[in-house]
N, C-alpha and C positions, 0 to 999 in steps of 0.2 A: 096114374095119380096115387093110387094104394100104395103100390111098392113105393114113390118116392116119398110119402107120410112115412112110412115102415122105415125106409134107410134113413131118415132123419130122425126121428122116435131112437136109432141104434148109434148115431152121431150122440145124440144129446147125453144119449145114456154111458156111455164113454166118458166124455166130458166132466158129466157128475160123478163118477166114480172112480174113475183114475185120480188118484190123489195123490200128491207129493205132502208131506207134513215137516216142518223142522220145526222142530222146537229152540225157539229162538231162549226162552229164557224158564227157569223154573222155579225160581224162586219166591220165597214170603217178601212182603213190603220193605223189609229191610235190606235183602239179599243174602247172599254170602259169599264169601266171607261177610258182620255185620262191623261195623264201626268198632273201633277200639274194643271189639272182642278178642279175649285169648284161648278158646277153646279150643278142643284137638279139633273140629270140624273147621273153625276159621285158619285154623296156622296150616290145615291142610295141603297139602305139596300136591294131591291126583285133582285132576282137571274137571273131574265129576262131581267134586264137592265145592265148585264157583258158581254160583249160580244169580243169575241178572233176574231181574222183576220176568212174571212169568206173562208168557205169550207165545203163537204159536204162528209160525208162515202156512198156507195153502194154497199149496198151486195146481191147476189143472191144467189140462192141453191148450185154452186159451185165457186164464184171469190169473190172479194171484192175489191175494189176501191176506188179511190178517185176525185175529180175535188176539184186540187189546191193542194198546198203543201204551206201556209203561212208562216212566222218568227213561228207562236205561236203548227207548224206541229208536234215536240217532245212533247209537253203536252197534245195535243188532240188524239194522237197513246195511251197516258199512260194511258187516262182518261177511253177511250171506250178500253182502254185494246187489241189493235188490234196486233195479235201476227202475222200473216203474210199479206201480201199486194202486188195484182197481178200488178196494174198498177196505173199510174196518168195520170187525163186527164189537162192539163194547158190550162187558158181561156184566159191567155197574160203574158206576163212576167215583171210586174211588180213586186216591191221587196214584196210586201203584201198577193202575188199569189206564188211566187215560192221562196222565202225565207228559208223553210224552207229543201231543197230538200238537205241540208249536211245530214241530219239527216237518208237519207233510206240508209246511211251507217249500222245500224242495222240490218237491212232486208237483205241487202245483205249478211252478215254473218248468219243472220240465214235459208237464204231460196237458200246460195249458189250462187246466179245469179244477174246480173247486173239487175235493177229496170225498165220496160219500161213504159218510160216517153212519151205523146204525146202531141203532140204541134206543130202550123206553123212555118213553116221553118222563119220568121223576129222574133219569141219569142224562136226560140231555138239559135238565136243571142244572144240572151239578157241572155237566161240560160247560155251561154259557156262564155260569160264574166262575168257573178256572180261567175261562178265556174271553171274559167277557168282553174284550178288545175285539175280537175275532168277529162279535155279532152287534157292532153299536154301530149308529144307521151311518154316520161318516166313519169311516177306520183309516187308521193310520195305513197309509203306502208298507206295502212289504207282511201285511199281516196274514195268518194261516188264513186261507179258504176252506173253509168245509161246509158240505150240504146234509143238513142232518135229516135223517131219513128214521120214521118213526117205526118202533118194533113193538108189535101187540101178541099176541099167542098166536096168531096163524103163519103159516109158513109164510115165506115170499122170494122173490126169484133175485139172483145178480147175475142177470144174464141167462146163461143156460146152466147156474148152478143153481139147485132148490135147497134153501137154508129153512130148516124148523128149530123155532126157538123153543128154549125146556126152560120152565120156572121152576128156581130153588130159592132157597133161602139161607140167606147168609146173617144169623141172628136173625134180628128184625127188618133186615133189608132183603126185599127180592132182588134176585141177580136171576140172571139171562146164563144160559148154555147154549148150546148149538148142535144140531147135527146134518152134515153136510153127509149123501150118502150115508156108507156104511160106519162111517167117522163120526163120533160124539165129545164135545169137548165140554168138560165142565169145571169150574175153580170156584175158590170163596163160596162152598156152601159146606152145611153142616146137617140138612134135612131137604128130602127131595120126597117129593107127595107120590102115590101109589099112581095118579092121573098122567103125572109127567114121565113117571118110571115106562109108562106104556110107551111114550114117543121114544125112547132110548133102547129098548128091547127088539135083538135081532141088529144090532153095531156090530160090528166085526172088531171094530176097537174104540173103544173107552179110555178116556185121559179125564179124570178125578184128581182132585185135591185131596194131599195129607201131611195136615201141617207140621207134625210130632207127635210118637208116643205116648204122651200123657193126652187127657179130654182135654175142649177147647170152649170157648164159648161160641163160637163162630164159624168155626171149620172143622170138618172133619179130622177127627186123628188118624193115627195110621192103624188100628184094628175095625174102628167102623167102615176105614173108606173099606180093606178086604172084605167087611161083612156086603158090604153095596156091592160091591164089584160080583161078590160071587152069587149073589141073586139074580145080577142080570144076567151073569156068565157071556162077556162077550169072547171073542177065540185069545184076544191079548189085550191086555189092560198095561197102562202107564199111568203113575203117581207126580202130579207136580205140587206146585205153589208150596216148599219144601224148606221147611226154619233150619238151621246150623243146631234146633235142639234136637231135629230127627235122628241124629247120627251120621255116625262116617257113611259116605256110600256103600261100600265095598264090605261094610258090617251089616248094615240094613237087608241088601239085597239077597243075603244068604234065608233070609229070615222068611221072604216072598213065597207065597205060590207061585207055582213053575207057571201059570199065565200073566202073573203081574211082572213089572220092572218098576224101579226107580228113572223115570226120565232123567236127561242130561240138558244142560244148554248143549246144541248142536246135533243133539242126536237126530236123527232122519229117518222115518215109518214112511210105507205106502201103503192103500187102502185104496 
């Protein structure tokens, strides 16, 4: 009985740590290229300097997930080809964050079941008036299903992956981070409290926002988030949620400590 608690206890812990990560998108609300921009970052010709609203795929030996559902969530499913999808983690309900959350209408027809979605109960406000069709007591035929699943400060399980939620602050709004194992994923914030710092200490890798070199009101820039990163010192840090004002990639990344990068859409970590 010992040994087979023991080899399950070594199953699970596999599970939650073998991580696949793609980054599906890494861009600010806008994206980039942005709309009728001319700047050398939009006219940009390298693949590294396109970036779709930010969000991130994680998969382990049995789930796959995601943190965030953007506007751009239908191209980034088609891209990485993602044929089913157990859950979403939402980090605030912003239209850039959960935008795209008509579209696991797919899912539900093919995997049968309403989508669970988690999120704090003031950002599952903001999803039921985005979609407010989604949760009125008769719905129209064909509408997205989702089971919305409440997130408070304590950790809680999908499955056999143990998710700890991190509060930051994004101006005057709390947002949600995450960290699954050794993986910490955090966007849209600008201040993270000494309380939360402690759940994120000891990540093997860290994925922070920075939005541009100049201060922001909202988000970290790009000299604060390197000041965060290097207090926590995880082994390799990646920057997303990333404006067309940050600079060229391939200019920026010279500028890095040799543990940070500039994340890409598409780029691919494991942890």
């Amino acid at each position: 009985m010992i040994i087979q608690f023991i080899c399950l206890l070594l199953r699970n812990y596999k599970k939650i740590f073998n991580l696949e990560i793609t980054f599906l998108g890494t861009g600010t609300s806008q994206g980039v290229p942005v709309i009728a921009c001319t700047c050398e970052v939009c006219n940009s010709k390298n693949h590294k300097d396109k970036r779709l609203r930010s969000s991130v795929l994680i998969k382990t030996d049995n789930k796959i997930i995601t943190i965030d559902a953007g506007p751009d969530f239908r191209q980034q499913m088609l891209r990485e080809k993602v044929k089913n999808l157990d859950a979403i983690l939402i980090t605030h309900g912003h239209k850039d964050h959960v935008g795209g959350l008509d579209d696991v209408r797919a899912f539900n027809y093919q995997q049968k079941r309403p989508m669970d979605v988690f999120a704090s109960k003031i950002h599952q406000v903001d999803i039921k008036r985005e979609f407010f069709y989604a949760f009125e007591e008769n719905t129209y035929p064909g509408v997205p299903k989702i089971n919305l699943n409440v997130v408070d400060g304590n950790s809680f399980d999908i499955d056999t992956i143990k998710v700890i939620p991190i509060k930051a602050k994004h101006y005057k709004t709390e947002v949600l981070g995450y960290r699954i194992g050794d993986f910490t994923y955090i966007t849209d914030a600008n201040y993270i409290s000494d309380k939360e710092k402690d759940k994120i200490h000891g990540s093997k890798i860290i994925v922070l926002n920075a939005l541009r070199k100049q201060k922001h009101v909202s988000h970290f820039n790009l000299s604060e988030a390197i000041e965060v990163l290097k207090e926590l010192k995880p082994e390799k840090a990646y920057l997303t949620h990333i404006s067309h004002l940050m600079g060229l990639h391939n200019m920026v990344s010279k500028e890095l400590p040799s543990f940070i990068e500039l994340a890409y859409d598409g780029l691919k970590i494991n942890c």
